[in-house]
Every structure is written in structure tokens, then in C-alpha cells.
Z-matrix of the N, CA and C atoms (Angstrom, degrees):
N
C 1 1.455
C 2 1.524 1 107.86
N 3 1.262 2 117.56 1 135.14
C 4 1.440 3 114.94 2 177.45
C 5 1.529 4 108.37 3 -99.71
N 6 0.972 5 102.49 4 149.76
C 7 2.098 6 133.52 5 178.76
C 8 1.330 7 91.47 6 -57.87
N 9 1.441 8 116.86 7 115.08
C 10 1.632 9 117.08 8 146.45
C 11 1.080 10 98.45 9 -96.05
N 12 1.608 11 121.10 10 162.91
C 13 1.070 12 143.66 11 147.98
C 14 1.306 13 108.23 12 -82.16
N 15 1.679 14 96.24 13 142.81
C 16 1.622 15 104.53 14 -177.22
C 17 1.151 16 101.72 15 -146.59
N 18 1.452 17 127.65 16 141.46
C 19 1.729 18 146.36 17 170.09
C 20 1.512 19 100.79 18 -76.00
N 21 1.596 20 114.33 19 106.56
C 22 1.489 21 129.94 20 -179.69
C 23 1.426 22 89.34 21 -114.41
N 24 1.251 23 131.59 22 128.23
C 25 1.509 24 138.30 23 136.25
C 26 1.803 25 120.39 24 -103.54
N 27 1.679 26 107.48 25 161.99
C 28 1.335 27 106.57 26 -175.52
C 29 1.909 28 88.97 27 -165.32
N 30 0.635 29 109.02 28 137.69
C 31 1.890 30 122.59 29 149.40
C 32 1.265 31 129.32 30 -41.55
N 33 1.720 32 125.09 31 125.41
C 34 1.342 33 114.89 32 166.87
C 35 1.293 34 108.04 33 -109.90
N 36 1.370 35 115.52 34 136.31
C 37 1.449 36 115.18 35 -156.88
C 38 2.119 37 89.38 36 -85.68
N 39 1.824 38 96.60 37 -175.20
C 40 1.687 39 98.68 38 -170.37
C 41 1.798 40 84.41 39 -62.25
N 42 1.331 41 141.26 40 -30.60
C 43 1.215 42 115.55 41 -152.10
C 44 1.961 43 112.06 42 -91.88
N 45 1.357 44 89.82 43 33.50
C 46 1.452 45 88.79 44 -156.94
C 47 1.483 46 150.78 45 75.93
N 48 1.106 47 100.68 46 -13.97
C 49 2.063 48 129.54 47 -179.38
C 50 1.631 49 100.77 48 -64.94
N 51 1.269 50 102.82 49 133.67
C 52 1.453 51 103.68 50 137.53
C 53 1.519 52 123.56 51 -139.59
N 54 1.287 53 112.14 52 -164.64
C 55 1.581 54 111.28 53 175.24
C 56 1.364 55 117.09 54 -137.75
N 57 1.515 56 97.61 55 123.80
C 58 1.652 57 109.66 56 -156.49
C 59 1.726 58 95.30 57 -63.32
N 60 1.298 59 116.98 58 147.46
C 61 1.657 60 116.30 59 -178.77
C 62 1.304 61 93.64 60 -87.56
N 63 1.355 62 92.92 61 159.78
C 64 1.645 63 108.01 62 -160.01
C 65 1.991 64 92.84 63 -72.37
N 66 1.411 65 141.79 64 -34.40
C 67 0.954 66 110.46 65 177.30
C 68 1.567 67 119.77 66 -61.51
N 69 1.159 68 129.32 67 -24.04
C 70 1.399 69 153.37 68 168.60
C 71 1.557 70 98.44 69 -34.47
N 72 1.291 71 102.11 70 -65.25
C 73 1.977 72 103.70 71 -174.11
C 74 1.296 73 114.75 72 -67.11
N 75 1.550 74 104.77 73 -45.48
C 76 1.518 75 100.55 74 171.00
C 77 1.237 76 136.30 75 -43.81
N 78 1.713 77 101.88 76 -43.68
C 79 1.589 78 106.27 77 177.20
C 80 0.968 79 90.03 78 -60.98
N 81 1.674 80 140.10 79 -72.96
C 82 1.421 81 120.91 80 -132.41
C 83 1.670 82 118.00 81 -88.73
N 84 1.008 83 98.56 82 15.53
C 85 2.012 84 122.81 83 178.45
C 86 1.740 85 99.42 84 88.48
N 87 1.174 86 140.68 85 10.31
C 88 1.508 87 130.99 86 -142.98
C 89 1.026 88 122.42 87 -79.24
N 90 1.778 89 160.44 88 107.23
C 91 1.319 90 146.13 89 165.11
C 92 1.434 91 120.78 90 -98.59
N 93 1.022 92 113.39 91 150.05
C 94 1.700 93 124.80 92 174.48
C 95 1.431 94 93.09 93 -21.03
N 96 1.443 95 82.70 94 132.60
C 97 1.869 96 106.84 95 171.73
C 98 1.907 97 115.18 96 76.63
N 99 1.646 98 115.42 97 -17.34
C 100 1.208 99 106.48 98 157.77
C 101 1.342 100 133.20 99 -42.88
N 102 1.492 101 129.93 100 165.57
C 103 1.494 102 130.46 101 167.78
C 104 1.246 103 111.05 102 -105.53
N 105 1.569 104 115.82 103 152.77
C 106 1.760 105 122.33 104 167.21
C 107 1.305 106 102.84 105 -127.00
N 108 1.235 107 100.94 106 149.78
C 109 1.837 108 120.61 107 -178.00
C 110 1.595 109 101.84 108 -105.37
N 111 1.122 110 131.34 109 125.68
C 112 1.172 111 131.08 110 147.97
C 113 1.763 112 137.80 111 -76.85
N 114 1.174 113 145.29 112 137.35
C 115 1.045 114 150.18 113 169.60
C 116 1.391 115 112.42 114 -104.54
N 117 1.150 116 100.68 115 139.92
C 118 1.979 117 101.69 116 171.25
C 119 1.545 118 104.61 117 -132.34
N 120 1.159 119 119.34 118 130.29
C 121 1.308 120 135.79 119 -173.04
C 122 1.409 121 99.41 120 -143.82
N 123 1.386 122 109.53 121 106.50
C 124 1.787 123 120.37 122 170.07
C 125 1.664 124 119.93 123 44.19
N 126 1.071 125 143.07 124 -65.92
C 127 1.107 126 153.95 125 170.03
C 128 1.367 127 115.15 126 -128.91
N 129 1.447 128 134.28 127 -8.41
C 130 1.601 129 131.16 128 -155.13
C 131 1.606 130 87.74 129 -132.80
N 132 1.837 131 105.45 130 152.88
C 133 1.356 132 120.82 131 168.09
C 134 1.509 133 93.54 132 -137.86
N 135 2.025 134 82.53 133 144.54
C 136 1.306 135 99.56 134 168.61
C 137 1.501 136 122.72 135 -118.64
N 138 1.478 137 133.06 136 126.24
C 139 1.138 138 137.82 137 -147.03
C 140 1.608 139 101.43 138 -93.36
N 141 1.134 140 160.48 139 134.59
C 142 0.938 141 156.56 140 -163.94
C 143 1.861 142 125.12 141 -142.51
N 144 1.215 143 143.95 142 110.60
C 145 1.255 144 115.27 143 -176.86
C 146 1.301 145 106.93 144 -76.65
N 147 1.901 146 106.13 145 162.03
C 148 1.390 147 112.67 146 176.12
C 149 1.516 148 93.90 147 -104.65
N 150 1.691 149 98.54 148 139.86
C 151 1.348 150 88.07 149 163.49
C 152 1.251 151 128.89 150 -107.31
N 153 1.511 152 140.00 151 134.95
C 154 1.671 153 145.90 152 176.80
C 155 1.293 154 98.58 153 -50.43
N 156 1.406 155 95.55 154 159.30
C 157 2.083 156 114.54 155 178.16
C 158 1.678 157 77.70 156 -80.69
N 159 1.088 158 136.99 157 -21.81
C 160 2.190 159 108.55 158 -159.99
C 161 1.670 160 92.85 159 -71.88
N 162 1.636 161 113.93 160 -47.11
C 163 1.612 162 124.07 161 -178.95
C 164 1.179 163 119.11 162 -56.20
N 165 1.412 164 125.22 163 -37.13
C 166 1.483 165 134.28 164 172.79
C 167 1.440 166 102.98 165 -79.55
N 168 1.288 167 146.54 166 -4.12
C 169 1.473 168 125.55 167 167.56
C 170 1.537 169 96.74 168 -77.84
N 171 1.586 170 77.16 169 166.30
C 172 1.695 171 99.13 170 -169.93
C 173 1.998 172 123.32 171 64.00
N 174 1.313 173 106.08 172 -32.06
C 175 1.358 174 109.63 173 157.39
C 176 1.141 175 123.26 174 -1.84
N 177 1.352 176 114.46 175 -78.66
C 178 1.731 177 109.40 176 171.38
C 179 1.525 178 111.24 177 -126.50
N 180 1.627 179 101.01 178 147.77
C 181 1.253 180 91.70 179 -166.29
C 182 1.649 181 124.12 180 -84.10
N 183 1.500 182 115.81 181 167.81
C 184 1.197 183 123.12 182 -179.39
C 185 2.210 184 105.93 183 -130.80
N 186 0.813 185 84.87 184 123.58
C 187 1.827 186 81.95 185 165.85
C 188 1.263 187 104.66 186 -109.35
N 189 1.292 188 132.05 187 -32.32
C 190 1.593 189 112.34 188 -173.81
C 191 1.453 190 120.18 189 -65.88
N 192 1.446 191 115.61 190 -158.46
C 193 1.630 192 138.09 191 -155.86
C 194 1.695 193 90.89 192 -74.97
N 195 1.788 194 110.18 193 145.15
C 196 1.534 195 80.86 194 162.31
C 197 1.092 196 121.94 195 -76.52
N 198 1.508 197 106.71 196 -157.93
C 199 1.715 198 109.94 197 -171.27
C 200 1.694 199 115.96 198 -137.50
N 201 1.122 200 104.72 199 142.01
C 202 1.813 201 88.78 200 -175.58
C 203 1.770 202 104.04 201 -72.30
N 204 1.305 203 108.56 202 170.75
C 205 1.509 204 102.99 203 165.07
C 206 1.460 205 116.06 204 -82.37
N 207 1.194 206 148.36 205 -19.21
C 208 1.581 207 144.74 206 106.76
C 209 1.626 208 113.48 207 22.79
N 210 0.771 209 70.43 208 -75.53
C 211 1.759 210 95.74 209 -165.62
C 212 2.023 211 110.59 210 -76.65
N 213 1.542 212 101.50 211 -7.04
C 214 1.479 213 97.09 212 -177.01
C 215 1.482 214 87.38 213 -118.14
N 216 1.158 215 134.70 214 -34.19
C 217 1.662 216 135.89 215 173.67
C 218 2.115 217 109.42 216 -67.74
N 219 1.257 218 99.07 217 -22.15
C 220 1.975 219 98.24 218 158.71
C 221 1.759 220 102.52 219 -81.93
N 222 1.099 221 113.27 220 -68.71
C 223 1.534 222 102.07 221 -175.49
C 224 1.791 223 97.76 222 -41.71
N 225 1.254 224 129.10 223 -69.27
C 226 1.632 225 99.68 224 -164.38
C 227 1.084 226 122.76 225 -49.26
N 228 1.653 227 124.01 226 -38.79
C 229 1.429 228 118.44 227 179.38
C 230 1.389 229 113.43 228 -50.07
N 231 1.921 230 104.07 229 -45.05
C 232 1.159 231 93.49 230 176.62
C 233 1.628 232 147.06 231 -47.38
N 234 1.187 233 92.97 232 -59.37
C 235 1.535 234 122.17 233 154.48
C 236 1.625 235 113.26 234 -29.20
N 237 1.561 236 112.85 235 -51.57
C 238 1.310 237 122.58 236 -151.52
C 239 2.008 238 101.01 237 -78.52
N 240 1.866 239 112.38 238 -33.63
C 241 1.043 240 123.04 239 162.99
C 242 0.771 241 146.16 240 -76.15
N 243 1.939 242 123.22 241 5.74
C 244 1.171 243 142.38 242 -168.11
C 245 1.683 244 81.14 243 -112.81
N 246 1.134 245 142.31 244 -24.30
C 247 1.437 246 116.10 245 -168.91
C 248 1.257 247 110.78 246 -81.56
């Protein structure tokens, strides 16, 4: 499916707030209690979701043994000293 662009408006109240329009959440997957990241680039912002470690499990898969976090913080170093 390709990205249209679409003209979304909404209100910022005196306290600064607004409320993302519901096509707004949809695109970006968002439900009550999610986070958004903002970007500022010259005149333009980009709204971004953050995603939680609970949403990112399972992400990609693993079949092997688990692993301690020990043992996954040596592989990054490792990793991180080979570049």
C-alpha cells in the first residue's frame, strides 16, 4: 500500500495539549498510554511512536537456549569491537 499524504488538523488548547486525530494513531499503531517522540527539523515535526521492551518481545524470533543478560551485553561488546 502506498503512503498518501493527508491534511489532518486539531487544536492546541492555552495549555499547549492537543489530541492526536484518531487517523493520526492509527497510522502510527498508538493506544491509550503509548509514547511519541518528536523530531524538529527547521520548521517541520516528526511524530514518531516509541516502542516499550513488553511490544518488542517476541519481535524476532529465537529457538535456542535462553541467555543470561551477561552473556548478551559480551556479545554486544563483542560485536561493538569488531567494527
Amino acid at each position: 500500500m502506498k503512503d498518501m499524504a493527508r491534511n489532518i488538523e486539531s487544536r492546541v488548547t492555552e495549555q499547549g495539549q492537543t489530541t492526536l486525530p484518531k487517523p493520526v494513531l492509527e497510522a502510527l499503531g498508538l493506544k491509550a498510554g503509548d509514547r511519541v517522540r518528536y523530531f524538529i527539523a527547521d520548521s517541520e515535526v516528526r511524530i514518531v511512536s516509541v516502542l516499550s521492551i513488553s511490544r518488542l518481545f517476541g519481535a524476532l524470533p529465537y529457538d535456542g537456549p535462553p541467555i543470561s543478560v551477561e552473556k548478551m551485553e559480551q556479545a554486544l561488546s563483542e560485536g561493538i569491537s569488531e567494527a
